[in-house]
FIKOLGU-452807 format. One record per residue (C-alpha): residue number from 1; x, y negated, z. Coordinates in steps of 0.25 Angstrom, whole numbers, m for minus. Layout:
<sites>
@resi NUM; X X; Y Y; Z Z
...
</sites>
This chain:
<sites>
@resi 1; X 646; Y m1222; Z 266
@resi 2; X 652; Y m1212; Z 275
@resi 3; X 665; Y m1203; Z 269
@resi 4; X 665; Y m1190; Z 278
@resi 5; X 679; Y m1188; Z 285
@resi 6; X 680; Y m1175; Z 276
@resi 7; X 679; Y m1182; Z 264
@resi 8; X 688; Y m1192; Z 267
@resi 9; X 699; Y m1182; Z 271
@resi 10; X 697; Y m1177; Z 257
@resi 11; X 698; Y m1190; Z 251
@resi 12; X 711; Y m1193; Z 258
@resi 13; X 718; Y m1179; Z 255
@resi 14; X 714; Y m1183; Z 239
@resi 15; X 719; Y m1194; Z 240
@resi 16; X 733; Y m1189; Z 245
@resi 17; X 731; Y m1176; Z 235
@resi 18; X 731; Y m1187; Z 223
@resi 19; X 740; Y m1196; Z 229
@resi 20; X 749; Y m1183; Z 232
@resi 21; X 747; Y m1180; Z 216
@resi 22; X 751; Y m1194; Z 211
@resi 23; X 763; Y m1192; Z 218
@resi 24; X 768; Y m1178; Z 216
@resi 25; X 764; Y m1178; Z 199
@resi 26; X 775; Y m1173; Z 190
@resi 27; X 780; Y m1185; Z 182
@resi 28; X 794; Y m1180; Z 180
@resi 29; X 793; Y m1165; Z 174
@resi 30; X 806; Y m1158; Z 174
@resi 31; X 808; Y m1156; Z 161
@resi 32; X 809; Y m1171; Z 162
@resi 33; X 823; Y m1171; Z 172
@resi 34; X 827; Y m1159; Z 161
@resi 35; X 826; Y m1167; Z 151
@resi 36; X 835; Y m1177; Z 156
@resi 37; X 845; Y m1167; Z 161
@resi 38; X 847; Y m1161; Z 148
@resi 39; X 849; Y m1176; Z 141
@resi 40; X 857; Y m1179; Z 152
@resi 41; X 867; Y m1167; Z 147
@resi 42; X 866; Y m1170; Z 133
@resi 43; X 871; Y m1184; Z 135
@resi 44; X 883; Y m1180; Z 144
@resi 45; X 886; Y m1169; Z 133
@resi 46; X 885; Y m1181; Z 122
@resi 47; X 892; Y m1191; Z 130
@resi 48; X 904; Y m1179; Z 132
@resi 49; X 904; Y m1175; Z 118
@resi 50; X 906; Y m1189; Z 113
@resi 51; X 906; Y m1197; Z 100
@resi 52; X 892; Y m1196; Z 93
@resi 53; X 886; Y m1186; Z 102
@resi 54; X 886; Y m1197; Z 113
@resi 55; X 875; Y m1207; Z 105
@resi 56; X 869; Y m1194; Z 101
@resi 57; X 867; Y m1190; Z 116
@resi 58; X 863; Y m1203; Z 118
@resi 59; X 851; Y m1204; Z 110
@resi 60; X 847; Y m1191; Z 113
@resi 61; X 847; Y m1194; Z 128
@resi 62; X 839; Y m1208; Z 125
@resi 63; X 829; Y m1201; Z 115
@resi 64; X 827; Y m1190; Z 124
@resi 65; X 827; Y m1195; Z 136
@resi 66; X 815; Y m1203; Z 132
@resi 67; X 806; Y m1193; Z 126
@resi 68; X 808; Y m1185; Z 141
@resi 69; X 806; Y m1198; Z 148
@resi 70; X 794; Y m1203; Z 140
@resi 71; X 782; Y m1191; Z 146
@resi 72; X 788; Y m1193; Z 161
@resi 73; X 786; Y m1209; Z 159
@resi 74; X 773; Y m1206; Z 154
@resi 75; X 768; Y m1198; Z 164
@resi 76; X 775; Y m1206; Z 175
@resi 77; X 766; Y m1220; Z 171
@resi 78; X 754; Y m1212; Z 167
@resi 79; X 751; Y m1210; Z 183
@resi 80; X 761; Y m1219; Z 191
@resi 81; X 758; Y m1219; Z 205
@resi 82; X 757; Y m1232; Z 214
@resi 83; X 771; Y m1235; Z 223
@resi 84; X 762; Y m1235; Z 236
@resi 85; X 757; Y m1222; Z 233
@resi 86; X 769; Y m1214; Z 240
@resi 87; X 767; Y m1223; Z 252
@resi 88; X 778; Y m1234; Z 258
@resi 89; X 794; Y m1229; Z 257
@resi 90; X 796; Y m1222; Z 243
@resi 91; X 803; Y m1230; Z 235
@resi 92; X 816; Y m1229; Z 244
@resi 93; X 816; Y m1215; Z 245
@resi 94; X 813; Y m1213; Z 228
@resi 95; X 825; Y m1221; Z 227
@resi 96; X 835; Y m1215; Z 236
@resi 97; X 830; Y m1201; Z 230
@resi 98; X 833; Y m1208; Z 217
@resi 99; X 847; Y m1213; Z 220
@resi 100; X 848; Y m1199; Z 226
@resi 101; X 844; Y m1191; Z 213
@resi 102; X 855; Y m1200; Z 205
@resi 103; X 868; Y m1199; Z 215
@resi 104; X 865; Y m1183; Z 215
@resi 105; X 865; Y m1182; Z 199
@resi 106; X 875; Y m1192; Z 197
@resi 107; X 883; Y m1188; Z 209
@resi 108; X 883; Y m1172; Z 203
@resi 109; X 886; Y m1178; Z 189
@resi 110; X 899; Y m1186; Z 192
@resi 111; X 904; Y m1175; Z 201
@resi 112; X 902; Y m1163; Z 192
@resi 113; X 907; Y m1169; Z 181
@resi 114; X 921; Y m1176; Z 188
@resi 115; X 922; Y m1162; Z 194
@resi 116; X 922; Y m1157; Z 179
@resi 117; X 931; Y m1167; Z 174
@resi 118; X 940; Y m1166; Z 184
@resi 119; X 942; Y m1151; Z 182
@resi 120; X 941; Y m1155; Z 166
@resi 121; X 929; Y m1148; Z 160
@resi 122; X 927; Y m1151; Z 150
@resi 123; X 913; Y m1158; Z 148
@resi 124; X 911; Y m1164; Z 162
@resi 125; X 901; Y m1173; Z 161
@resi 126; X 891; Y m1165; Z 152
@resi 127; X 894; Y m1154; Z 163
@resi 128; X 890; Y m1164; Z 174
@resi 129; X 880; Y m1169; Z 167
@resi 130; X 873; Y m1154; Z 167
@resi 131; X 874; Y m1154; Z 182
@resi 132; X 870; Y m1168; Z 183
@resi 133; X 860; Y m1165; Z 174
@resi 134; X 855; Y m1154; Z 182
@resi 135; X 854; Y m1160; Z 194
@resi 136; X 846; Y m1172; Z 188
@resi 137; X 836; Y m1163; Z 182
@resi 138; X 832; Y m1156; Z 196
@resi 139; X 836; Y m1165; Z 206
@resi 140; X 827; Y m1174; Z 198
@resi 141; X 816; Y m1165; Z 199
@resi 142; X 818; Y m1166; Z 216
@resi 143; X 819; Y m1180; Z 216
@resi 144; X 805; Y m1181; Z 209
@resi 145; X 798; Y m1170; Z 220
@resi 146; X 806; Y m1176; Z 231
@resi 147; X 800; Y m1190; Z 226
@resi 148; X 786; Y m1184; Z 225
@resi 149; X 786; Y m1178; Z 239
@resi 150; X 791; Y m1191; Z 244
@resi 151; X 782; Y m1197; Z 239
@resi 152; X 769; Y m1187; Z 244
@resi 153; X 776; Y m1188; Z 258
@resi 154; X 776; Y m1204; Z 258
@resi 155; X 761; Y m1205; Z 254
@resi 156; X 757; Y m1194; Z 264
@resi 157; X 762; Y m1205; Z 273
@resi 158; X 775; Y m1194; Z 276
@resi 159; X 788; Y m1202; Z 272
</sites>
């Protein structure tokens, strides 16, 4: 059996669209980082406040934390693509956007708020945590697009 060059052109350039759409699917939503931001505040404040409100915070964030996680988990085993997929070389580069992602948010939440206590505002920590929480919620958003276009541009064979 003959395949015309035409139609395995076609065949290919499936093949990459699919693969394209594996890659670049929409596991984490962003109602998912907000989510964590708003908990990640409502701890701090509890954590500030002090005496009961801080187990209360506590449980909130466990409980809470789980019912958002719980649709992202599922939909992230329901379809979870193949290592090789993305091609030789992704691993390092996730991880160093990773460690990237965590010294920017933890970076911006230890300045702001030593900058507020310093000054003695009162409430630092819950204030830094709002920043903090701020940058964690979009700059988690570009870390997953950065990761899926690295990942397209690694299995086009473009790394």
């Amino acid at each position: 059996m003959e395949v015309e060059p035409e139609d395995a052109a076609r065949a290919l350039d499936e093949i990459r669209l699919r693969r394209e759409q594996v890659l670049t699917r929409k596991v984490i939503p962003a109602w998912h980082w907000w989510g964590h931001a708003a908990l990640i505040v409502m701890l701090s404040a509890c954590i500030e406040t002090g005496g009961v409100f801080v187990w209360v915070g506590v449980g909130v964030f466990m409980a809470v934390g789980l019912a958002i996680d719980l649709p992202v988990r599922r939909r992230a085993r329901a379809a979870a693509p193949r290592r090789s997929l993305a091609g030789p070389g992704s691993g390092w580069r996730t991880l160093l956007a990773l460690l990237t992602f965590l010294v920017v948010v933890l970076g911006v939440c230890l300045a702001t708020g030593l900058t507020l206590k310093a000054f003695g505002v009162p409430y630092p920590g819950t204030i830094a945590a709002t920043v903090g929480a701020l940058v964690f919620a979009v700059a988690g958003q570009l870390l997953v697009r950065y990761e899926q276009t690295m990942l397209v541009r690694l299995s086009r064979g473009r790394g």
